[in-house]
C-alpha positions in Angstrom: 84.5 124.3 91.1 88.2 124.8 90.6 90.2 122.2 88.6 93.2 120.6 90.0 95.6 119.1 87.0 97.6 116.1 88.1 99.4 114.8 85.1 101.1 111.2 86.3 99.3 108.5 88.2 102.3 106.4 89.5 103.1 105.2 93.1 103.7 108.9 94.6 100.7 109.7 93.3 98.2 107.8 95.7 98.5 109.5 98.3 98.2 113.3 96.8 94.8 112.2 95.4 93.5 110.7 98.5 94.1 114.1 100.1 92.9 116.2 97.4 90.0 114.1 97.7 89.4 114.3 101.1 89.4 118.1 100.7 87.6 118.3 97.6 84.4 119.9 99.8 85.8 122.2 101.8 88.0 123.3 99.1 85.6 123.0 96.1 87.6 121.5 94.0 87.8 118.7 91.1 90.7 116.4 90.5 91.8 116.2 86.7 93.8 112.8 86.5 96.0 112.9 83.7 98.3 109.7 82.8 99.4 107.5 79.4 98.2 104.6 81.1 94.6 105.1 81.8 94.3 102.2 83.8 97.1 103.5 86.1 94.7 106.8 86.8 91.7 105.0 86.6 93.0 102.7 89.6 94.0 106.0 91.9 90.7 107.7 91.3 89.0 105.3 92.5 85.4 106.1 91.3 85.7 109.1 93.4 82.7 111.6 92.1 85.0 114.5 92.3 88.2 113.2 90.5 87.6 113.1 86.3 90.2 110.8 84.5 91.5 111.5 81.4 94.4 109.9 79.3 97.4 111.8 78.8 100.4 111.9 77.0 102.7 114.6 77.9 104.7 115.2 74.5 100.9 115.3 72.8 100.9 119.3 72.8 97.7 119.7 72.0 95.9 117.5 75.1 98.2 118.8 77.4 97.9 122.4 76.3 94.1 121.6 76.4 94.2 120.1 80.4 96.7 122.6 81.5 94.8 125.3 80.0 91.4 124.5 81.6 93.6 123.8 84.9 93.6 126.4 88.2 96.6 124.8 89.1 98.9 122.2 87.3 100.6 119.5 89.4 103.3 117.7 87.2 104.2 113.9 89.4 106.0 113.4 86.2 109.6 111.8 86.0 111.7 114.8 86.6 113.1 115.3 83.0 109.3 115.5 81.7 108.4 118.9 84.3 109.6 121.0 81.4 107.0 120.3 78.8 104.2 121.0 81.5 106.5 124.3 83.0 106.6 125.8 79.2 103.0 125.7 79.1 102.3 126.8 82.4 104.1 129.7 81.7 102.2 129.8 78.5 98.8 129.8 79.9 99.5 131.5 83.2 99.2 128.8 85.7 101.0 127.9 88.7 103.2 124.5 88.7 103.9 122.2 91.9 106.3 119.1 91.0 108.4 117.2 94.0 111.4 117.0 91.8 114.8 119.0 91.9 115.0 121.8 90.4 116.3 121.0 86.5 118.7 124.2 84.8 116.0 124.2 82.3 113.3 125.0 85.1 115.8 127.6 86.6 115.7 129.3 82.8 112.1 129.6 83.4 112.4 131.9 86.5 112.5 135.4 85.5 109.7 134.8 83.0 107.7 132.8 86.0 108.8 136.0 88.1 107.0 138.1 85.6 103.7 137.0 85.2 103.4 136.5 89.1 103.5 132.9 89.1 104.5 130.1 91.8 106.5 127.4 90.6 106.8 125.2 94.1 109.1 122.6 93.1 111.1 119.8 95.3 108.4 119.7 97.7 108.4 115.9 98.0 110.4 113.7 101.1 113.7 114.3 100.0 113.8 116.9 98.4 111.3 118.4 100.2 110.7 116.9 104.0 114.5 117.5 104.4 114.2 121.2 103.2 111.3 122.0 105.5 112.7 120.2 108.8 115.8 121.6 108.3 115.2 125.2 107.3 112.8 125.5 110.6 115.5 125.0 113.1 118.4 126.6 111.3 116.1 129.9 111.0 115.0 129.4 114.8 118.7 128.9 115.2 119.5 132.2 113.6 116.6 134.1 115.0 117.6 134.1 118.7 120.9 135.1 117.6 122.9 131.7 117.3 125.3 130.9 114.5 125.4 127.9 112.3 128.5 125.7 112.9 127.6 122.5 111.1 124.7 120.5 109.2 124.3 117.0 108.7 120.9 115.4 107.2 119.9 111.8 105.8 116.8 110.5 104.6 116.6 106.9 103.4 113.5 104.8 101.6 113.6 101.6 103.6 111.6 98.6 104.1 109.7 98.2 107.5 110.5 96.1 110.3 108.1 93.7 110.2 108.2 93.2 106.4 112.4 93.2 106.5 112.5 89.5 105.4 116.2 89.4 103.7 119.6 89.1 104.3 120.2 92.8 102.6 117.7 94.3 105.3 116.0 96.2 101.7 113.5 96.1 99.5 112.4 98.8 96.5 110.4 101.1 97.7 110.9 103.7 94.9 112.6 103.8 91.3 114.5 100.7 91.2 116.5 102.2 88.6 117.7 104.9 91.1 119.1 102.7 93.2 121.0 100.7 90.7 122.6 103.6 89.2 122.8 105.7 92.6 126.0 107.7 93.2 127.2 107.7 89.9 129.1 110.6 87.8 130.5 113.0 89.7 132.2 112.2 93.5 130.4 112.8 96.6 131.7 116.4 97.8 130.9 117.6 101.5 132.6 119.8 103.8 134.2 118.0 107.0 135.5 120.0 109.9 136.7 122.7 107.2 138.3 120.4 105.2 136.6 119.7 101.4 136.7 115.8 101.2 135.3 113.9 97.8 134.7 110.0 97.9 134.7 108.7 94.0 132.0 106.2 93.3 134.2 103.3 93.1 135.1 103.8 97.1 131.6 105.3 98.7 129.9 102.4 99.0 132.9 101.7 101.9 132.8 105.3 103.5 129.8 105.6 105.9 128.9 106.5 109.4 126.7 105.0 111.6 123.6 106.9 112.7 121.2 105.8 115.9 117.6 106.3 115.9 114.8 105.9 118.4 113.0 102.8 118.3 114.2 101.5 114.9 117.7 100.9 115.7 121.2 101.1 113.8 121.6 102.8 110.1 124.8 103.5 108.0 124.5 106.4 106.3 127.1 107.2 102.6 127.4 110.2 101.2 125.3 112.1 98.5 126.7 113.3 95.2 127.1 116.9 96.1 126.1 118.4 99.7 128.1 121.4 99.0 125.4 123.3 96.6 123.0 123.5 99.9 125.2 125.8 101.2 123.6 128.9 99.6 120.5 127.7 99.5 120.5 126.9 103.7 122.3 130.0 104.2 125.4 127.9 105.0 128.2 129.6 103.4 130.1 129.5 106.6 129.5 125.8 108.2 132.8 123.8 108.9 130.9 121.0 108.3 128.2 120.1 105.4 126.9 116.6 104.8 124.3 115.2 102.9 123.6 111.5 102.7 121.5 108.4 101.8 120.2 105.6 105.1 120.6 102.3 104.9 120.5 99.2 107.1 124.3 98.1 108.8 126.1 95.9 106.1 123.7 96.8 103.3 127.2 99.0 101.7 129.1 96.2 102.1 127.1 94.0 100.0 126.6 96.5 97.5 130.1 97.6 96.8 130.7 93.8 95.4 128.5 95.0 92.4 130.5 98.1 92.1 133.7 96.3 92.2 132.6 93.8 90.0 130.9 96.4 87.4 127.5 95.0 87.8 126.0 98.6 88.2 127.7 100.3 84.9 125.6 101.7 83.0 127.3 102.8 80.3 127.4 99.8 77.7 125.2 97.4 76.2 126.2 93.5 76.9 126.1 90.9 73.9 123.1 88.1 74.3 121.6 89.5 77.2 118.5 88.3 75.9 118.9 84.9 76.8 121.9 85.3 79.5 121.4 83.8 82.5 122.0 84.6 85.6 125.4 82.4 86.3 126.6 83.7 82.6 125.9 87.1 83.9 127.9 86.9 87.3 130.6 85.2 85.2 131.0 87.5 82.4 132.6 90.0 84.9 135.1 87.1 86.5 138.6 86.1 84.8 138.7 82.9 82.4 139.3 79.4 84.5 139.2 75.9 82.4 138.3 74.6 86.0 137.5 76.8 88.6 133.5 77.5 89.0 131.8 80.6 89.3 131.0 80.7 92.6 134.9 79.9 93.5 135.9 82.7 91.0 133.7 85.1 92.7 134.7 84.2 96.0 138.4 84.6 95.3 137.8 88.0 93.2 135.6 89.5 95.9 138.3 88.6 98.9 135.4 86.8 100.7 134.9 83.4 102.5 132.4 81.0 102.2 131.2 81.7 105.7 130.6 85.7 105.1 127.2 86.7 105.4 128.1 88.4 102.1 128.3 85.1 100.3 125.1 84.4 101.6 123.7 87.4 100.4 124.8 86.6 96.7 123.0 83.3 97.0 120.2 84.9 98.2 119.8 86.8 95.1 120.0 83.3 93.0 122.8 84.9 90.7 124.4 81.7 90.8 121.2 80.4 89.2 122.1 78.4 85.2 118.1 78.5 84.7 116.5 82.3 84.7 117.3 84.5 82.0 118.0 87.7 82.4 115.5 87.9 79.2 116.1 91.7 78.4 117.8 92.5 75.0 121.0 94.4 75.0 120.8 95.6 78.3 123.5 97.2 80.0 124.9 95.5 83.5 122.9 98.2 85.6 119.5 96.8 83.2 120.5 93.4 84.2 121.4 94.1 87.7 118.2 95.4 88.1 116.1 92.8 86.6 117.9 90.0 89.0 117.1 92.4 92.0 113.5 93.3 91.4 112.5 89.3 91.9 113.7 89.6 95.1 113.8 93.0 96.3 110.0 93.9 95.2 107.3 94.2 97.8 105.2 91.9 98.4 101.3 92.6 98.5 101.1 92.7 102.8 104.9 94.2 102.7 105.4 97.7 104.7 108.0 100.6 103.6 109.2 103.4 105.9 111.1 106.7 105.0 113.7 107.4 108.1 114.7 110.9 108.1 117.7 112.5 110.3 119.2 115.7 110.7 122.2 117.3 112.9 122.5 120.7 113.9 125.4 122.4 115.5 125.7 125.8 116.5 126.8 128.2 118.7 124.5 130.4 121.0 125.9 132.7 123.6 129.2 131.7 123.8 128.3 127.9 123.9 128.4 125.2 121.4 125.0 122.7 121.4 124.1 120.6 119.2 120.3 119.7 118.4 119.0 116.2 116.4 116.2 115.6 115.0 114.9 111.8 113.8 111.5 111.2 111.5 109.9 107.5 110.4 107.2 107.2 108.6 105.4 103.5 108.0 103.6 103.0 105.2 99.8 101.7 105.8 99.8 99.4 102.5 101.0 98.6 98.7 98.6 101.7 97.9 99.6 104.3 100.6 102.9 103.8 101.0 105.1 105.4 103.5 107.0 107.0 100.0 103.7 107.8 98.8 102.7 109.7 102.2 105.9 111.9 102.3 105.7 112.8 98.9 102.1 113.2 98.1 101.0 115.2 101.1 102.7 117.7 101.4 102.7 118.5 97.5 98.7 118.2 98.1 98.8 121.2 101.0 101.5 123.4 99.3 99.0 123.0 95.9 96.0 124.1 98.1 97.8 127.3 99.5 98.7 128.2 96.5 95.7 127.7 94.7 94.2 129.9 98.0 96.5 132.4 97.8 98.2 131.8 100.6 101.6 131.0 99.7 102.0 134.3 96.6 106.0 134.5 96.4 106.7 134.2 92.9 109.0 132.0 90.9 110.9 128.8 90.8 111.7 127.9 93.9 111.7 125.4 96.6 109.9 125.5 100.0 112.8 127.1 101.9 110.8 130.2 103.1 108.3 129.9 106.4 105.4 131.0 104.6 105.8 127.7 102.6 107.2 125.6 105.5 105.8 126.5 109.0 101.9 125.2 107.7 102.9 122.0 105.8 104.8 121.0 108.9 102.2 121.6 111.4 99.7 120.1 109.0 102.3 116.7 108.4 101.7 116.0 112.1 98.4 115.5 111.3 99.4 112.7 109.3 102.0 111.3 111.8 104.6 112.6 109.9 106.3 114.0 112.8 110.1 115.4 114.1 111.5 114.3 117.7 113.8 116.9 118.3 116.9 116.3 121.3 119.6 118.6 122.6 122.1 117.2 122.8 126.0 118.2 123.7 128.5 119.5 120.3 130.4 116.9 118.7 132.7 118.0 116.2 134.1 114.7 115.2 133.5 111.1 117.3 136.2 108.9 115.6 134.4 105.4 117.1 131.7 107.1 114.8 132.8 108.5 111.2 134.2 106.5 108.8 134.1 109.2 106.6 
């Protein structure tokens, strides 16, 4: 019986086990389930026969030399800065590595040495990155095999609540590292190519520069941009694209709301605040607002915000209680992003019979024979449950199927990579279908530029 290694038992995990247990038969295999938190692991095993648990602390060298040593294959659903301890030892012990995450400089050092010893490192093989690779790398090289040439590339992919759990005025709920979405877009400006034209949208404006998007049965999204599109270039085999986008999905007005945090400096997370420990709420929202002997908050706000008392987006703030003199934001010394947060996650988490979805959507324009087309291409995924979430599906599938063709030796190319190549992404996407993880495609005609569109 060959041992599959999963170190990290959070949300993304559930899913990946499921499968590997479901295959565990056919594939002869046993699950080593590997987290700090044995009660996490203990919870996603499930009593299955075929999946061992084990507690595991990844900067322990000597238990996770021990697991990754007695390991066929190692499968790291770590936070992305932790990959590196488990890579070192992988290359140590000669094992091959998945992990969903982007691929880190430090895991690019590893390369030539992974390169040497014949080993797969499968990395960003999640949703996004991941999905967005696979979907997008199969029509650009069917694009390019009968002869057409790339003109432009769009593609967004956003972690949404569903439908019929969307319950709030901000049309959102956390379906993945609420810390990622508090701190999202910061750092460096959003870079894309437009029509030829480099454009760059600093933080403190991108929450006001998106386009709308349409898709299929779920209706209207606004989509803002990513940090940096332009690195996909090389790795698409985009060089020569006019235009090269890259962006996060959202519900209509959800940018709006959000850009009252930026503005105010509710997201920063680059200082700690004095007496957050027994701040509340009100004293929070009021620590960024200007000094008034007799104006109250919720005037100040109003006024510094530009916004009526009739604007949804004042509703919106009162939805999320900040005006509250009661709750504490009871965390000590925490920066505004820490305190942001904590307001957020009373309202934003999901509740125990709450849905997700993951909405993908990608544009392709080209030219073939002499004529420019255009093809899109739309995926949503619903989550069954708090356990097998729709986040959890997109991410822990396909790592489970590119795990099992390595481990079969189907999928040999070595080094650190990402699943770019049809060997890696022709199978998992036929096999996603099996899991309703599935790509409408439409031709449709070129469209360069639809100003009633682009706010960009």
């Amino acid at each position: 019986m060959r041992n599959i290694l999963i170190i990290g038992a959070g949300k993304s995990s559930a899913s990946l086990v499921k499968y590997l247990q479901e295959k565990s038969k056919v594939e002869n295999i046993q699950i080593i389930l590997g987290d700090i938190i044995l009660k996490e692991a203990e919870k996603l095993a499930d009593n299955h026969p075929i999946t061992k648990v084990i507690k595991l602390d990844v900067f322990d060298q000597e238990s996770r030399s021990e697991a990754i040593k007695n390991a066929a294959i190692v499968i790291s659903m770590l936070p992305a800065r932790f990959h590196i301890e488990v890579a070192k030892d992988c290359v140590k012990f000669n094992k091959n590595l998945i992990t969903p995450s982007y691929v880190s400089d430090e895991m690019w050092d590893l390369n030539e040495e992974v390169k040497e010893k014949d080993l797969v490192f499968m990395n960003e093989i999640g949703v996004d990155p991941g999905i967005d690779h696979m979907s997008a790398m199969n029509i650009i090289d069917r694009i390019k095999d009968k002869g057409g040439k790339m003109l432009s590339f769009e593609s967004f992919t956003g972690g949404l609540v569903a439908p019929e759990s969307d319950d709030n005025l901000w049309n959102y709920k956390f379906t993945w590292n609420p810390r990622n979405v508090v701190v999202a877009g910061q750092g460096k400006p959003a870079e894309f190519i437009q029509e030829g034209e480099y454009k760059y949208i600093p933080y403190h404006r991108l929450f006001r520069r998106t386009e709308f998007i349409e898709i299929e049965d779920f209706g209207r999204f606004e989509a803002l941009a990513n940090r940096d599109s332009l690195k996909y270039g090389p790795i698409y085999g985009l060089e020569d694209v006019k235009t090269l986008y890259r962006g996060t999905l959202r519900r209509i007005g959800f940018s709006r709301g959000w850009n009252m945090f930026v503005q105010l400096g509710m997201t920063d997370d680059s200082y700690q605040m004095k007496n957050t420990e027994n701040m509340s709420y009100r004293d929070f929202i009021n620590s960024f607002l200007p000094y008034s002997p007799t104006d109250s908050v919720e005037l100040k706000t109003r006024f510094n915000l530009n916004i009526e008392q009739d604007d949804i987006m004042w509703d919106k703030l009162v939805e999320l209680d900040l005006f509250n003199p009661n709750k504490k934001i009871g965390i000590k010394n925490a920066t505004p992003a820490q305190a942001l947060q904590k307001i957020l996650e009373e309202k934003w988490t999901l509740k125990p019979e709450d849905k997700d979805m993951v909405v993908m959507y990608n544009k392709f324009g080209y030219e073939m024979n002499g004529e420019e087309k255009q093809i899109e291409t739309t995926m949503v995924s619903v989550g069954e449950n708090q356990r097998y979430t729709a986040m959890a599906k997109t991410v822990g599938y396909p790592v489970g199927m590119v795990t099992l063709r390595v481990l079969n030796g189907e999928i040999t190319t070595p080094g650190v990579q990402r699943p770019i190549n049809k060997e890696v992404y022709q199978p998992i996407l036929k096999e996603l279908e099996e899991y309703d993880i599935v790509f409408r495609e439409y031709q449709s005609e070129y469209a360069s530029y639809n100003p009633n569109n682009v706010q960009r």
